[in-house]
C-alpha positions in Angstrom: 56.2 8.0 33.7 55.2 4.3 32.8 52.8 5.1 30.8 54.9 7.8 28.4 58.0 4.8 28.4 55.1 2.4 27.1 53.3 5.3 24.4 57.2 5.7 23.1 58.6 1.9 22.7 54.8 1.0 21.1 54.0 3.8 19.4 54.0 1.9 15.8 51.1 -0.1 17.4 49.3 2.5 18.5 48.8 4.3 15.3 48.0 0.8 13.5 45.3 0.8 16.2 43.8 3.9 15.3 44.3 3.3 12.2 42.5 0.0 12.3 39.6 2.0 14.5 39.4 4.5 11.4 39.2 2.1 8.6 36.8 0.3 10.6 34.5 3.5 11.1 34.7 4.1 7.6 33.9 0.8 6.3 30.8 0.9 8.4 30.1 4.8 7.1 29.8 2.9 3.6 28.0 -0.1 4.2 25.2 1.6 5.8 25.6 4.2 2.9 25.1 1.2 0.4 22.4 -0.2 2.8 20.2 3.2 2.1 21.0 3.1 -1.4 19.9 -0.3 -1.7 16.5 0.6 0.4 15.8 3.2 -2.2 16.5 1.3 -4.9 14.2 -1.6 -3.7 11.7 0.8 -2.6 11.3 2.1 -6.4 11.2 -0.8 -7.9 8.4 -2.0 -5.9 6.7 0.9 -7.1 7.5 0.6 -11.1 6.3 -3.4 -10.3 3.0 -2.3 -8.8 2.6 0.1 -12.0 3.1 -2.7 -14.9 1.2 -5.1 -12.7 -1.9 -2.1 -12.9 -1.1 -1.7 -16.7 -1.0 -5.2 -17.0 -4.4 -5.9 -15.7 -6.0 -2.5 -17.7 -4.4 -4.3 -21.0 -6.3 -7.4 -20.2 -9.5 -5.5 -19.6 -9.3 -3.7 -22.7 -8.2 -7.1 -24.5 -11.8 -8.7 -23.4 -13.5 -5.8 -24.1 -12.1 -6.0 -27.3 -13.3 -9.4 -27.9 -16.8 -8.5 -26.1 -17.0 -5.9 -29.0 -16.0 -8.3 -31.5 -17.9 -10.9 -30.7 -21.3 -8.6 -30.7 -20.4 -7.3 -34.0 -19.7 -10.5 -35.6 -23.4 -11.9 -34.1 -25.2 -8.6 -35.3 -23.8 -9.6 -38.4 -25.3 -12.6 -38.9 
């Protein structure tokens, strides 16, 4: 009987507390929502990085190949 006088004079806090416990489950829910969206997101841009960095280094390979080629041409020349 104590406990049901208690539930009905503090009922008003008892909802705020489940409320609270709600809004807290749910704020968790998105943060770790955000933190997997964020792990992707990192995860493909470490992939587009590694990609210019390999497109990088075949642009400066061609580049001295270029001048390789120019250079021999220019000494067959003369």
């Amino acid at each position: 009987m104590n406990i049901n006088k208690f539930l009905s004079n503090n009922w008003s806090i008892i909802v705020g507390l489940l409320a609270a416990i709600f809004t807290a489950g749910t704020l968790f829910s998105e943060f770790t929502a955000l933190k997997t969206e964020l792990q992707t997101i990192h995860e493909r841009l470490d992939k587009k990085i590694k990609v210019i960095n390999e497109l990088e280094d075949r642009i400066i390979d061609i580049e001295k190949e270029l001048q390789y080629e120019k250079g021999y041409i220019e000494g067959k020349g003369k």
